[in-house]
N, C-alpha and C positions, 0 to 999 in steps of 0.2 A: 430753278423754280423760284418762283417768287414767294421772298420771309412775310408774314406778319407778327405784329407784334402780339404778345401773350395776352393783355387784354382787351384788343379789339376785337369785338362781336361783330360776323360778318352774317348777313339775312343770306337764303337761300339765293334771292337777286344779285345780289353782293358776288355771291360766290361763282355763280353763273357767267356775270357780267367778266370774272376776272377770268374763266378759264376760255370764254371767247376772246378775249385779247392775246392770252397766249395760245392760245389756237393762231388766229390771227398772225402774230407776230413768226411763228415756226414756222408758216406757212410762206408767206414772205421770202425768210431767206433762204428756204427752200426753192422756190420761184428765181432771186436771184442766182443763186449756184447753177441750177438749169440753163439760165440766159450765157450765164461763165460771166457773171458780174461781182467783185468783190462785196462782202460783206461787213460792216465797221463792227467790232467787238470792243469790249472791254476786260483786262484781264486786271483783277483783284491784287494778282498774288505781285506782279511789276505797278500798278498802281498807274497803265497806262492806256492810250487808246490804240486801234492796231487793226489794220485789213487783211481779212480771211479770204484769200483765193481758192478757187475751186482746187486747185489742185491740190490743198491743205497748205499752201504757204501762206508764212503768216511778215506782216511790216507795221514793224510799228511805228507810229507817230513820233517827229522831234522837237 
């Protein structure tokens, strides 16, 4: 889910405009998993980039 910061004021548009993108973007790599196309993620906790195959394997970047 995507953070904001504590004191940005988002308008109803704001908040709209944001959950259509993430609408948007789930939708997507849902669409690619269907195809059997990997997905590029990012994982925080290795601090690296890394592609998600359907079959849940995961490669990451060197």
């Amino acid at each position: 889910m995507v953070q904001i910061q504590e004191n940005v004021t988002l308008s109803a548009a704001d908040r709209e405009l944001d959950d259509r993108m993430v609408r948007m973007v789930h939708n997507a790599v849902e669409r690619s998993k269907i195809k059997g196309a990997p997905v590029a993620r990012y994982d925080p906790i290795r601090k690296e980039a890394y592609l998600e195959y359907p079959d849940g394997k995961k490669r990451y970047s060197k």
